[in-house]
N, CA, C and O of each residue as an XYZ file, in Angstrom:
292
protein
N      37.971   -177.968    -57.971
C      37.358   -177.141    -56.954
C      35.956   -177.684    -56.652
O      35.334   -178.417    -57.421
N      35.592   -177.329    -55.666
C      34.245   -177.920    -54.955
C      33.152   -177.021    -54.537
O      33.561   -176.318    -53.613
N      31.910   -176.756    -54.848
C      30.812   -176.021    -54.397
C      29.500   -176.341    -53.685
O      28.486   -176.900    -54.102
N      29.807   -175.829    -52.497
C      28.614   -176.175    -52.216
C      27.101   -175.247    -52.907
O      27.104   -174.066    -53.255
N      25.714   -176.365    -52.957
C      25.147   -175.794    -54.250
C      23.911   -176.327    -53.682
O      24.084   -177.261    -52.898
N      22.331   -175.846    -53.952
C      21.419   -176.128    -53.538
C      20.251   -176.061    -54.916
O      19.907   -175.071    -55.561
N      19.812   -177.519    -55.065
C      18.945   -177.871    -56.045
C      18.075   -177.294    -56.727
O      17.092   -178.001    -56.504
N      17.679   -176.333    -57.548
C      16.590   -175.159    -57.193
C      15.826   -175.419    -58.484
O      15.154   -174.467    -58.881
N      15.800   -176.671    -59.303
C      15.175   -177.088    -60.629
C      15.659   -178.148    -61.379
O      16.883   -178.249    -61.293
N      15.233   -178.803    -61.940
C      15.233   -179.609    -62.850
C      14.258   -180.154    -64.468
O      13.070   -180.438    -64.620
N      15.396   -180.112    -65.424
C      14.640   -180.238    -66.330
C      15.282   -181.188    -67.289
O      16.340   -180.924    -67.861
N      14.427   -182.615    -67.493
C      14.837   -183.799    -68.061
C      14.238   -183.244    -69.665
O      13.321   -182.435    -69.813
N      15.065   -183.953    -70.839
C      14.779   -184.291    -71.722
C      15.557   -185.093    -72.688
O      16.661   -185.151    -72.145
N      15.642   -185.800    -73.890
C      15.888   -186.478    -74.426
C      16.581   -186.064    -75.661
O      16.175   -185.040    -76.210
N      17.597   -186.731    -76.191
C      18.197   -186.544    -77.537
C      18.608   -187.779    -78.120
O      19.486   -188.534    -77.704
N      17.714   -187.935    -79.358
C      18.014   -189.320    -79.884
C      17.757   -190.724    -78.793
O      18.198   -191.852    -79.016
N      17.269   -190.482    -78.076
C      17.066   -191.360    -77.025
C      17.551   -191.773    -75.934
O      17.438   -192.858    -75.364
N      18.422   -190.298    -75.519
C      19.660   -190.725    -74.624
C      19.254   -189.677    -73.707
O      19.168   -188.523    -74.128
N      18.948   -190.008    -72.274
C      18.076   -188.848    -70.921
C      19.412   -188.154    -70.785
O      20.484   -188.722    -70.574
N      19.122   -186.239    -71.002
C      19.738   -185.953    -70.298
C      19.010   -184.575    -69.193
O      17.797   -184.485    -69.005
N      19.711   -183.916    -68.770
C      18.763   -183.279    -67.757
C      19.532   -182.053    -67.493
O      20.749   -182.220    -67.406
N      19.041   -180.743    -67.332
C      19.334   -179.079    -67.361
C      19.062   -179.316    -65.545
O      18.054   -179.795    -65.026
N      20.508   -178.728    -64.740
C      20.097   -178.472    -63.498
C      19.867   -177.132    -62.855
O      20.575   -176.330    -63.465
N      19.407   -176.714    -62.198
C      19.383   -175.289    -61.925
C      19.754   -174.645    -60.652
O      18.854   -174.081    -60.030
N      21.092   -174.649    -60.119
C      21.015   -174.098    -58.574
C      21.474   -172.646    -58.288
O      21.536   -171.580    -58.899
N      21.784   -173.161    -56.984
C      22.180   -171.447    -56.761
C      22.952   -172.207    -55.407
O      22.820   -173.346    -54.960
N      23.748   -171.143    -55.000
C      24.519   -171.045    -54.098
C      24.349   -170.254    -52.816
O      24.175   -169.052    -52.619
N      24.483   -171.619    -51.754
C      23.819   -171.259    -50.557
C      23.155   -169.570    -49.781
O      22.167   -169.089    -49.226
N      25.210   -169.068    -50.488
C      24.972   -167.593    -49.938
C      24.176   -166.446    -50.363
O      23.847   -165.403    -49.798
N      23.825   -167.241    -52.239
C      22.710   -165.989    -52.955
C      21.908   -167.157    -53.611
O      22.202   -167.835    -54.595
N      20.770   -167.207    -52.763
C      19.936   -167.969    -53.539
C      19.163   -167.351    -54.732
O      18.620   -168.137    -55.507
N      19.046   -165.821    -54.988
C      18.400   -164.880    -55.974
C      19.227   -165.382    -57.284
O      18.899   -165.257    -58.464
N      20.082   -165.825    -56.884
C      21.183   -166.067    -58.967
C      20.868   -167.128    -58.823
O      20.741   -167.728    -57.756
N      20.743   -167.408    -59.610
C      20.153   -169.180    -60.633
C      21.189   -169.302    -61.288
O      21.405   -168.251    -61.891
N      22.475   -170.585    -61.609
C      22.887   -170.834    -62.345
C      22.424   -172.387    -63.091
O      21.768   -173.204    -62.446
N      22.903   -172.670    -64.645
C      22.339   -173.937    -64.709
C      23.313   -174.551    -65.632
O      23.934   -173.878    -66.454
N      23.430   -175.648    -65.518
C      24.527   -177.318    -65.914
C      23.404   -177.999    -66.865
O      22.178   -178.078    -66.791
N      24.430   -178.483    -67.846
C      23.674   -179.340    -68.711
C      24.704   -181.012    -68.504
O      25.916   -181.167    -68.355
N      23.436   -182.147    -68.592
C      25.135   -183.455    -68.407
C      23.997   -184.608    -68.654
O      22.776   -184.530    -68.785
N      24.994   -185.813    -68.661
C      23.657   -186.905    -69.177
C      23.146   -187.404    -67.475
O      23.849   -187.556    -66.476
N      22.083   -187.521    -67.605
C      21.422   -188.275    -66.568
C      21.934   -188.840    -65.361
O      21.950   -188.556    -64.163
N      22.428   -189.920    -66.262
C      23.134   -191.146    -65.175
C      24.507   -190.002    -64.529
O      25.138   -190.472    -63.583
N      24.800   -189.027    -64.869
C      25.703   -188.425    -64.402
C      25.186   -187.929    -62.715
O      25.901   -187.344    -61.900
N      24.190   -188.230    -62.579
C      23.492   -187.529    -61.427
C      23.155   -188.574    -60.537
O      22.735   -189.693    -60.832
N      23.467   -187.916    -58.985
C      23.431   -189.018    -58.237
C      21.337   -189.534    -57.864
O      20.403   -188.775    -57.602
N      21.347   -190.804    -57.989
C      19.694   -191.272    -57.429
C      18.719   -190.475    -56.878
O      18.929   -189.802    -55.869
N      17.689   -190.496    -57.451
C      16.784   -189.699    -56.510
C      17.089   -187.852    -56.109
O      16.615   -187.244    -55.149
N      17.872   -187.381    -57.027
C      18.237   -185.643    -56.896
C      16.745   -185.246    -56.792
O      15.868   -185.740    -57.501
N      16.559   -184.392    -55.927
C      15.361   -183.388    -56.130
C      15.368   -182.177    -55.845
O      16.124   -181.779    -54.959
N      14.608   -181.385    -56.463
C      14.707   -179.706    -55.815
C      14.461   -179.536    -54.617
O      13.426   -180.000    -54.139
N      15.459   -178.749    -53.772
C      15.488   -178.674    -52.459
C      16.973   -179.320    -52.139
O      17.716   -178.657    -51.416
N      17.376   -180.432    -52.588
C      18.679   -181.152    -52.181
C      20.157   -180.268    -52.159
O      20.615   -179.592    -53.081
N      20.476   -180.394    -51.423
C      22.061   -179.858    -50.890
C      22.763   -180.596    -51.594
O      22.805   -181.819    -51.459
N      23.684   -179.656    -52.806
C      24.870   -180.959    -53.190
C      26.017   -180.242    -53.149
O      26.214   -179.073    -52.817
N      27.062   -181.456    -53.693
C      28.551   -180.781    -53.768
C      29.056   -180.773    -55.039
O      29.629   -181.771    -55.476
N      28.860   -179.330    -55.984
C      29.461   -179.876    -57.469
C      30.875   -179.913    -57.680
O      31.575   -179.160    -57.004
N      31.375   -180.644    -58.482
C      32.857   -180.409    -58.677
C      32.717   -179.699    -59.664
O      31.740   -179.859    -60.396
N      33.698   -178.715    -59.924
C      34.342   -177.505    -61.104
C      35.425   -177.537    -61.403
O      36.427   -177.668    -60.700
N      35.276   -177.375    -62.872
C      36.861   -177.296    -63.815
C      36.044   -175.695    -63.878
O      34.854   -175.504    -64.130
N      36.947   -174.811    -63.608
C      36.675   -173.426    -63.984
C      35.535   -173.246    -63.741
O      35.120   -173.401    -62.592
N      34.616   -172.820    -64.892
C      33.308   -172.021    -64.118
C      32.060   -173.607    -64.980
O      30.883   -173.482    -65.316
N      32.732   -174.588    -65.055
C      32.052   -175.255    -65.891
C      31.713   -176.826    -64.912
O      32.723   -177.501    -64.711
N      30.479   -177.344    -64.377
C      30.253   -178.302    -63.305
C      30.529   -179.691    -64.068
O      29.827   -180.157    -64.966
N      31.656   -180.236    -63.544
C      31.916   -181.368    -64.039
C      31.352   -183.116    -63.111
O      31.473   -184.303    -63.413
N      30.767   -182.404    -61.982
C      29.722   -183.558    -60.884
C      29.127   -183.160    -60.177
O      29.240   -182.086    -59.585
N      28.241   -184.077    -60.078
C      26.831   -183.237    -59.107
C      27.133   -184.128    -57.510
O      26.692   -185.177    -57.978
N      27.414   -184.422    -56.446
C      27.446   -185.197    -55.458
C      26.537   -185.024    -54.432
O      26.470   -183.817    -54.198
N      25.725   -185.726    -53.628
C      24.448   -185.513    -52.507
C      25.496   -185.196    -51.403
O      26.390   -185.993    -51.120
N      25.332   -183.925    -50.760
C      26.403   -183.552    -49.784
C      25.900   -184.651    -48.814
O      24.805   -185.150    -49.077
N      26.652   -185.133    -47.600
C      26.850   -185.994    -46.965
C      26.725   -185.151    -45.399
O      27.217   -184.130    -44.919
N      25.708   -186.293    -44.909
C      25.165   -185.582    -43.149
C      26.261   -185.527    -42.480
O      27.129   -186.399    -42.527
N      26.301   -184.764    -41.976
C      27.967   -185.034    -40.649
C      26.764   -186.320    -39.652
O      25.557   -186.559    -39.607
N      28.443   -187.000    -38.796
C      27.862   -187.483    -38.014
C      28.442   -188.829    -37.968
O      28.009   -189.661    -37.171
């Protein structure tokens, strides 16, 4: 399944030396709920920042990819 999802935090840190990073969004239609994903780094597409529109993929209620939604056009 697929969500659309809007960037609303980020928080990098390290284990044993390996980056990983806590994301924090919310969903377009209620931006007031914060949900947040834990995953390694490189799992995330270049340059993510708060504010960015993405598309996560979901196994159940659990985000298995983060994707930069894509401009029409």
């Amino acid at each position: 399944m697929q969500q659309l999802a809007i960037i609303e935090g980020i928080r990098r840190y390290t284990i044993h030396g390996e980056p990983y990073v806590v994301i924090y969004y919310s969903d377009g239609a209620d931006r007031e709920t914060i949900h947040q994903a834990q995953m390694s780094e490189d799992s995330l597409p270049a340059g993510l920042r708060v504010g960015d529109s993405v598309v996560l993929t979901m196994i159940g209620s659990v985000v298995a990819g983060v994707h930069k939604e894509r401009a029409e056009g």
